[in-house]
C-alpha positions in Angstrom: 33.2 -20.2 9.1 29.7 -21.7 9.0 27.9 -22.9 12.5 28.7 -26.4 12.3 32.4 -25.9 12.4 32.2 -23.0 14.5 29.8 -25.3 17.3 32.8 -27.9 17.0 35.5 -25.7 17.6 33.7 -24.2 20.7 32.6 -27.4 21.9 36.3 -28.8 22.2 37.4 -25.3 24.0 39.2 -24.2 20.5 37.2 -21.3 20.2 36.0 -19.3 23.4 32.7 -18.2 23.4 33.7 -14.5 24.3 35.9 -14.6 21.7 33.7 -15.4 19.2 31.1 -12.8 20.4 33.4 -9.9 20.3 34.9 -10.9 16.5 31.1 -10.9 15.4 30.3 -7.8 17.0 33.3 -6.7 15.5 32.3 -7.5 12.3 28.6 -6.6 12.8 29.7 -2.9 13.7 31.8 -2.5 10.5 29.3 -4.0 8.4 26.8 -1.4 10.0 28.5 1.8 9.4 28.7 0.6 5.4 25.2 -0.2 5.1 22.8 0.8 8.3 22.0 -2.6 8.8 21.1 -2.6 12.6 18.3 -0.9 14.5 19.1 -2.0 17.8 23.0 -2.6 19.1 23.5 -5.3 22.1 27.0 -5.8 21.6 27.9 -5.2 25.5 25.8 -7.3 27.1 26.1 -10.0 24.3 29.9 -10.2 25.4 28.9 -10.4 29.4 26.6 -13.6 28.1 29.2 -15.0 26.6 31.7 -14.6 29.7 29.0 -16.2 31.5 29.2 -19.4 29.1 32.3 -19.1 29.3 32.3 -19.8 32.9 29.7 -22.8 32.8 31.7 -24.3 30.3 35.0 -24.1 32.7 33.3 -24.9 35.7 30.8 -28.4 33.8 33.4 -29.1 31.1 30.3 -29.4 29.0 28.0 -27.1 26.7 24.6 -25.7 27.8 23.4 -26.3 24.8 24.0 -27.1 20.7 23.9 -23.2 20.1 26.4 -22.4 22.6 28.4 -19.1 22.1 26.9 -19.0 19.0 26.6 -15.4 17.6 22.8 -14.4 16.1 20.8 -11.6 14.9 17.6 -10.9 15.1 15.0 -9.1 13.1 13.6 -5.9 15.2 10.5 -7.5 15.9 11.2 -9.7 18.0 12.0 -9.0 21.8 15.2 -9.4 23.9 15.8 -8.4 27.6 17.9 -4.9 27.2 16.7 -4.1 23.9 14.7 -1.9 22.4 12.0 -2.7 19.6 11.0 -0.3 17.0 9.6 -2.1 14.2 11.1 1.2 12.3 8.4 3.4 14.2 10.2 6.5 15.3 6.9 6.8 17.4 8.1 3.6 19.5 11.7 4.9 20.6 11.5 4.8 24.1 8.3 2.5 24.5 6.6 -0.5 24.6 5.1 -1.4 21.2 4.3 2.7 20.9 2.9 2.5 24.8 4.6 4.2 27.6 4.7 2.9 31.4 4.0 -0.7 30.6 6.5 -1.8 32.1 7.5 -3.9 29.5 10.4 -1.6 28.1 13.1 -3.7 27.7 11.9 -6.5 30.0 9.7 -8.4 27.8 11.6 -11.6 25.9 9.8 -13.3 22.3 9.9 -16.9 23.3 11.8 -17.7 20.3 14.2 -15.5 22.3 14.5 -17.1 25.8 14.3 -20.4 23.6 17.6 -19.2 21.4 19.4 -18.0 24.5 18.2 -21.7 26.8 20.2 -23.3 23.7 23.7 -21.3 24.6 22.9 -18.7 21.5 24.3 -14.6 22.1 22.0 -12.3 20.2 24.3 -9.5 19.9 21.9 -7.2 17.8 18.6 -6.0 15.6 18.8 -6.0 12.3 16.8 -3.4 10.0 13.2 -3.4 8.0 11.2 -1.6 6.5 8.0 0.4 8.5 5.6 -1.1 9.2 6.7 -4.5 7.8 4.5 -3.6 4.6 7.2 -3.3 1.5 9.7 -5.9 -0.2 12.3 -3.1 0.0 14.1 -2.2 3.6 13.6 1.6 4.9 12.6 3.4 8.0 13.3 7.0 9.7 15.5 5.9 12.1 18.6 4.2 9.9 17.5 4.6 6.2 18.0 2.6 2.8 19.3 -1.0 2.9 21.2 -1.6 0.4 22.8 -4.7 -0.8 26.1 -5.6 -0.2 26.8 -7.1 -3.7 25.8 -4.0 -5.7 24.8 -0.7 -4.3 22.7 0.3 -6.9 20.2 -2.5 -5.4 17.9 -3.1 -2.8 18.8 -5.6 -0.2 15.0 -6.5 -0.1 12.6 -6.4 2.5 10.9 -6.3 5.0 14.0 -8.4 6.4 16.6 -6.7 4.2 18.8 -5.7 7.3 18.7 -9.2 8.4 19.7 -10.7 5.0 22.6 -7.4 4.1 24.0 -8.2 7.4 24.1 -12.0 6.9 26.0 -11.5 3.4 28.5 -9.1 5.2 28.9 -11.8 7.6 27.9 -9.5 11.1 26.3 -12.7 12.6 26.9 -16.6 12.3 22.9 -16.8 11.6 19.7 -14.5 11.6 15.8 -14.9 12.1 14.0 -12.4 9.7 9.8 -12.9 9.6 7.5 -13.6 6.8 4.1 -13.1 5.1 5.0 -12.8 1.9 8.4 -13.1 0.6 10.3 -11.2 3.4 12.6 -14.1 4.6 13.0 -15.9 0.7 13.5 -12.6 -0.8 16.3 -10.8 1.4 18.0 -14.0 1.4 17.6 -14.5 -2.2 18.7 -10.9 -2.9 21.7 -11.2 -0.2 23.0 -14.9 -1.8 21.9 -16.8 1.3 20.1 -20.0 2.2 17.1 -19.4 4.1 13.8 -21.2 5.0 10.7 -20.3 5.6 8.8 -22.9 7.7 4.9 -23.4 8.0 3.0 -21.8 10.8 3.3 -23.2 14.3 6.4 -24.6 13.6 8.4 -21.7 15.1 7.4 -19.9 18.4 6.0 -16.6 17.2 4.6 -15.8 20.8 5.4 -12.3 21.9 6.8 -11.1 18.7 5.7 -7.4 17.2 3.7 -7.5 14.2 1.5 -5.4 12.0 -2.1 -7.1 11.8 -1.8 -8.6 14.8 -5.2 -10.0 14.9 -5.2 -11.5 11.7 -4.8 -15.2 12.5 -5.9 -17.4 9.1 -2.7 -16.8 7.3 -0.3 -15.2 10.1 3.4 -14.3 9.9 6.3 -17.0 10.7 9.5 -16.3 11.8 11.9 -18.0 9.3 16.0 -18.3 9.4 18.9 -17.0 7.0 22.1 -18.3 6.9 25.2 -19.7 5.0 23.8 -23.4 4.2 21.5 -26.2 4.5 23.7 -27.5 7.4 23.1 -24.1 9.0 19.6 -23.8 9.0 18.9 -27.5 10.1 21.1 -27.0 13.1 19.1 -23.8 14.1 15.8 -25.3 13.1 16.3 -28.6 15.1 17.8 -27.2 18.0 14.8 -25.1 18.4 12.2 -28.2 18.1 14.2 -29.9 20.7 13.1 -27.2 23.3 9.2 -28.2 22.7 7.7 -24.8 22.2 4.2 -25.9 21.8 4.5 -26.3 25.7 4.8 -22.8 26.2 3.2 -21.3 23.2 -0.4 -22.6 22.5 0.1 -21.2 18.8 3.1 -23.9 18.2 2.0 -27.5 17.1 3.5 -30.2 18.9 6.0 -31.7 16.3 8.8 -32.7 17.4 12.1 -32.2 14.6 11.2 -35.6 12.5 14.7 -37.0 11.7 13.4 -40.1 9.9 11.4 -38.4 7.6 14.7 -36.4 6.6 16.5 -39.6 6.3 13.9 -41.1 3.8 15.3 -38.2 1.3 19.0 -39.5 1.8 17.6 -43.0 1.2 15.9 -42.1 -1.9 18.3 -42.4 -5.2 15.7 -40.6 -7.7 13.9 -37.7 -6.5 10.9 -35.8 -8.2 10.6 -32.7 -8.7 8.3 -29.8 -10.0 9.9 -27.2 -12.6 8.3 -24.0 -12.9 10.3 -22.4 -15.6 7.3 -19.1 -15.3 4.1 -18.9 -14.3 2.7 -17.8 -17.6 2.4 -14.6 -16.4 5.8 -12.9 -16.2 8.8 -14.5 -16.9 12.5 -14.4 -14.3 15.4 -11.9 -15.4 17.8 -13.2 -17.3 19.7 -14.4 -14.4 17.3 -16.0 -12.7 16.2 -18.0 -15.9 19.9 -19.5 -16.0 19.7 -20.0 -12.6 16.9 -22.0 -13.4 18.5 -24.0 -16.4 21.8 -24.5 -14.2 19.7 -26.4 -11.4 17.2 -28.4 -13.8 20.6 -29.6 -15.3 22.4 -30.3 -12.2 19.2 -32.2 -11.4 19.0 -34.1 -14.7 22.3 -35.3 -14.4 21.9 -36.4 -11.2 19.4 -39.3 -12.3 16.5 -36.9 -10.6 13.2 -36.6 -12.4 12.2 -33.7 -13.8 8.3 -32.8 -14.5 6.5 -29.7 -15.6 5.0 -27.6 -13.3 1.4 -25.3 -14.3 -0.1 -24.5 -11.0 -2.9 -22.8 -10.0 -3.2 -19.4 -11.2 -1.2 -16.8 -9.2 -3.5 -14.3 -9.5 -5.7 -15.7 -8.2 -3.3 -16.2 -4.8 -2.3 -12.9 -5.0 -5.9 -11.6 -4.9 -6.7 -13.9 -1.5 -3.5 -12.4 -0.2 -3.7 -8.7 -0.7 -7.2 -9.1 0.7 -6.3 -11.1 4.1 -3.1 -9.3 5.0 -4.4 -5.7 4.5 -8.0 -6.1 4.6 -8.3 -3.8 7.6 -6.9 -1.2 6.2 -3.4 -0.8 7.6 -5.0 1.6 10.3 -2.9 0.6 13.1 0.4 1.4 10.9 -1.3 4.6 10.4 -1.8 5.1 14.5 2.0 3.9 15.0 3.1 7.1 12.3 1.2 9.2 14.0 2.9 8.9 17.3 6.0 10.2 15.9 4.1 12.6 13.4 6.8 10.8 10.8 5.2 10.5 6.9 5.6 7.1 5.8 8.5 6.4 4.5 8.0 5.9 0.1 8.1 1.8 0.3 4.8 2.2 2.4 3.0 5.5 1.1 1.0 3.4 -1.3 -1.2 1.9 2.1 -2.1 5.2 2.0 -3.6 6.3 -1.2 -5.6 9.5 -0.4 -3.5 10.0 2.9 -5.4 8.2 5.3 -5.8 4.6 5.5 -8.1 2.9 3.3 -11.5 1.8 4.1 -11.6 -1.8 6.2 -13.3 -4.3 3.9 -16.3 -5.9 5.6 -16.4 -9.1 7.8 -18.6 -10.7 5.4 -16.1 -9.6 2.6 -13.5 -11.0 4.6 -15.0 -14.5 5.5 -15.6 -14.4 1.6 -11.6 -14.2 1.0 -11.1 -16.9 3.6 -13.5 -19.2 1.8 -11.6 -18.4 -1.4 -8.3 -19.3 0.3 -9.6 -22.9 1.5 -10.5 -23.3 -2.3 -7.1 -21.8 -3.6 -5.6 -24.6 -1.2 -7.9 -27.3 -2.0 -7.2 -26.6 -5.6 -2.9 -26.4 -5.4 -3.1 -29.7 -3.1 -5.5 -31.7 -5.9 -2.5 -30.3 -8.5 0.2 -31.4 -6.7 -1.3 -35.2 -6.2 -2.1 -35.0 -10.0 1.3 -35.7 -10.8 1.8 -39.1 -9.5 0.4 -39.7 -13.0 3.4 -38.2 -14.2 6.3 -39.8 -11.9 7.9 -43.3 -12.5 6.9 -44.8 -8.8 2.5 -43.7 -8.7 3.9 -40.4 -6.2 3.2 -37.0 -6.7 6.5 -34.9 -6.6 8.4 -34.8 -3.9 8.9 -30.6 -3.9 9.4 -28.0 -6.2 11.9 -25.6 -8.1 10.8 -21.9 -9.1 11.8 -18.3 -8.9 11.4 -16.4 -5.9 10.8 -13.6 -7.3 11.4 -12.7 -11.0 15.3 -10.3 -9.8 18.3 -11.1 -8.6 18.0 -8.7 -6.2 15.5 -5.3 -7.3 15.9 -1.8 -8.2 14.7 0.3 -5.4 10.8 0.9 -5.7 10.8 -1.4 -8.4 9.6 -4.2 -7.1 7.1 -5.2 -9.7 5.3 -8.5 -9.1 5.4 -11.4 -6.3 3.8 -13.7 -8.3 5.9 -16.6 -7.3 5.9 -16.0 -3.5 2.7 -15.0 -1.7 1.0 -18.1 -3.2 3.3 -19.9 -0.6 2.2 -17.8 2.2 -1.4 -18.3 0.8 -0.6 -22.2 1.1 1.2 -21.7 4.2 3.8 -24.3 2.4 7.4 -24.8 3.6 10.1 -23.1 1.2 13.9 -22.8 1.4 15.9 -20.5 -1.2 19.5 -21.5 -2.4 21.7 -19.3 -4.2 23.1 -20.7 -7.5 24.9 -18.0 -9.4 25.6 -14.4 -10.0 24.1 -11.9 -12.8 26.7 -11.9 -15.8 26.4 -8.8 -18.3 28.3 -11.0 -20.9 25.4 -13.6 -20.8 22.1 -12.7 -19.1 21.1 -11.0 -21.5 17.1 -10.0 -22.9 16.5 -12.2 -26.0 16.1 -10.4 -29.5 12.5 -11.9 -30.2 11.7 -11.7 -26.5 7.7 -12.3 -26.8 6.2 -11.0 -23.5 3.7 -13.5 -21.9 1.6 -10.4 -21.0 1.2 -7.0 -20.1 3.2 -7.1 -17.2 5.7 -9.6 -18.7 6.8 -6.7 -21.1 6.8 -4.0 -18.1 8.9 -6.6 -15.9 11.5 -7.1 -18.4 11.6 -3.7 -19.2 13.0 -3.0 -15.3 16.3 -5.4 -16.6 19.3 -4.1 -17.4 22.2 -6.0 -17.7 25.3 -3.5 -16.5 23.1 -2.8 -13.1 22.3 -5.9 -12.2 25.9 -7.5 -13.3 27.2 -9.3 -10.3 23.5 -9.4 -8.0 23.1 -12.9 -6.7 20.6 -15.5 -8.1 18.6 -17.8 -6.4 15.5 -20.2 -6.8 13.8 -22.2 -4.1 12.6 -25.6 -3.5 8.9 -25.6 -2.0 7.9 -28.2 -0.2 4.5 -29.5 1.2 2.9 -27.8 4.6 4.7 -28.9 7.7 7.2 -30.3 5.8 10.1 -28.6 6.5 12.4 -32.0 7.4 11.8 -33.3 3.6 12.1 -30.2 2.4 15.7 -29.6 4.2 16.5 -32.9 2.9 15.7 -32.3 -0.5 17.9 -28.8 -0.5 20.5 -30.5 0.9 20.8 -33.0 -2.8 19.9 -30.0 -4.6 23.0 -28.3 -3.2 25.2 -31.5 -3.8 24.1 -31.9 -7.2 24.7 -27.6 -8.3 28.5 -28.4 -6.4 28.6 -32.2 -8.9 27.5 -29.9 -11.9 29.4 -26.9 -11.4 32.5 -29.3 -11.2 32.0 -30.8 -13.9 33.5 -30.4 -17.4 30.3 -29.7 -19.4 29.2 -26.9 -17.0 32.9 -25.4 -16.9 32.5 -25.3 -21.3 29.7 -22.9 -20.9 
């Protein structure tokens, strides 16, 4: 049962918010001991909250708020009262952050947090990643390998894999994972989930752990996986309504924008961008007819479709490398060496010569942040470029690509993120949709495959069709910067027009 039913039924007294808790936790604690997908277990004091709301409801006969008794899980970054956070650190067991005595322990709340719980929302747990937060895979010291639910020969992806396995094993009604390049769209991709991942300062990230913490020009975002659009707008709205930016100076004051949403529902033909590839390594099988399916559903729909050669991902992926690990990784190095733990294999490439690597200057650095205001400049003057392609003088109104080239990966096989960390580059808005599942009968490698490159041939090379049969495959629709109402808009008509398609009598004669 998705959140908007499951609000309705605990907003007429149908469903009691204890209750609720309890089956989730339930549910959460099976799904755990199949695939180590928690770091942190709150279940007791999740079922006391609920009691509590249980209580207000009987005594006000009205909700606290629009997430009331709902169930959610959390990435283990982010803080909650009678928690702890390890961030997969061994070293941190028992502390704050790695320090002892703060006072902290336990006591200290993420505002996203006190914001979910001010809305009526029960985090009952902490869902898994990887060490240090460095790695599109999920694996730490302290619970292991992620796997994915679908097919345990894969990975469930990272860093928010735990968030995303857990999600697809239904263990919570919702989860918040965090990204800086890939690690919400790719679990969720990997895991056959809807999930979005928002601009900066759209989402509290105030008080939340992090690796890098002082690297501020293209920072981390919290982002949300769930079970559909419907899902992730609720979440999403309901937290604008409680005006972070008043208590985090990071947030930027923009209130949820329903009219800008509504424009998309008004609007019969939509444009979009199609990036089959990026002329640089092509999707898996899968992914390609995950591809077709939706540029077909699209078609059909009356929406226009238009070509989409962007700026080169290379270069974005040069500009990213350089910003999020410029300084070397040193302070994932201090955090092992609390513990004494080696890192775990995701990570041990931070550390080449075993020791971290050499900080690049700040005149190095300010050169990479001059190179990202260009990338930007560049990607923006694209997208405009194609009013001259659309019927009405606009550019598009969002875009359809991979997000990454797998429906879901073979562990430490994740190859290239060509078509992800551009976005965190951009700091766009993106939201992933799953379409279909890997079919050994018809994803299958072309006989005169032609690689596009180098790493084109290596990247096919890593597909095979018995392991991957039945992994889920996703694309996602990116949107503009801050744009996260049109862009929920937009993947809500995508979603109607895959349900038309998949309907219809031409897709069921494939």
């Amino acid at each position: 049962m998705d959140i908007p039913e499951l609000w309705k039924h605990i907003a007429d007294g149908f469903f009691r918010p204890v209750d609720v808790v309890t089956a989730f936790s339930k549910r959460a604690a099976f799904a755990h001991q199949l695939n180590h997908n928690l770091l942190e277990i709150g279940f007791d004091q999740a079922i006391n909250q609920a009691k509590k709301l249980d209580e207000y409801y009987d005594h006000h006969r009205k909700l606290i708020g629009p997430l009331h008794g709902i169930p959610i899980t959390v990435k283990d970054q982010f803080h909650v009262k009678g928690m702890e956070t390890t961030m997969g650190y061994v070293g941190w067991i028992g502390t704050f952050e790695g320090k002892k005595g703060t006072g902290k322990e336990g006591n200290l709340e993420s505002e996203m947090i006190s914001e979910l719980i001010g809305l009526g929302a029960v985090i009952i747990a902490k869902t898994s990643l990887v060490t240090s937060l460095w790695s599109p895979e999920t694996n730490n010291h302290i619970s292991g390998y992620v796997w994915n639910p679908y097919n345990q020969l894969l990975s469930a992806g990272g860093s928010s894999g735990g968030e995303g396995a857990l999600q697809a094993l239904r263990g919570s009604s919702i989860g918040f994972g965090t990204d800086i390049g890939g690690s919400v769209s790719m679990p969720a991709s990997y895991n056959g989930l809807f999930g979005i991942k928002p601009s900066f300062g759209r989402i509290s990230f105030k008080d939340v752990a992090n690796s890098g913490p002082g690297q501020q020009i293209m920072p981390t975002v919290p982002g949300i996986i769930g079970h559909s659009v419907a899902s992730l707008r609720l979440v999403f709205r309901s937290l604008m309504s409680t005006k972070p930016w008043k208590r985090d100076p990071y947030a930027l004051p923009i209130p949820y924008r329903d009219d800008i949403e509504r424009e998309i529902y008004k609007t019969p033909r939509l444009h979009f961008g199609f990036m089959e590839h990026d002329d640089i390594v092509r999707p898996h099988p899968p992914i390609a007819r995950a591809l077709r399916m939706v540029k077909e559903a699209l078609e059909i729909g009356g929406h226009k479709i238009i070509q989409w050669k962007q700026p080169s991902s290379d270069e974005a992926m040069k500009i990213h490398t350089a910003i999020a690990r410029g300084d070397g990784c040193l302070d994932v190095w201090e955090n092992l060496k609390l513990s004494g733990e080696p890192p775990v294999p995701e990570i041990s490439h931070l550390f080449p010569d075993g020791k971290p690597c050499s900080p690049m200057s700040l005149l190095d650095y300010e050169s990479s942040s001059i190179d990202m205001k260009r990338y930007r400049e560049s990607y923006a003057a694209y997208w405009n470029s194609t009013a001259g392609d659309s019927d009405h003088g606009l550019p598009v109104d969002a875009v359809v690509l991979p997000v990454t080239p797998y429906a879901a990966v073979l562990p430490e096989k994740s190859f290239y993120f060509g078509y992800n960390r551009f976005i965190n580059v951009l700091d766009y808005a993106t939201i992933v949709i799953p379409v279909t599942f890997a079919d050994k009968d018809i994803d299958i490698v072309e006989p005169n495959f032609a690689p596009l490159t180098a790493r084109d041939r290596v990247n096919m090379g890593l597909y095979d069709t018995e392991t991957y049969h039945g992994a889920p495959a996703s694309i996602q629709i990116m949107g503009r910067r801050l744009d996260e109402e049109r862009s929920l808009g937009i993947a809500q008509r995508v979603v109607e027009a895959l349900e038309k398609y998949k309907a219809s009598e031409s897709y069921g004669s494939k």
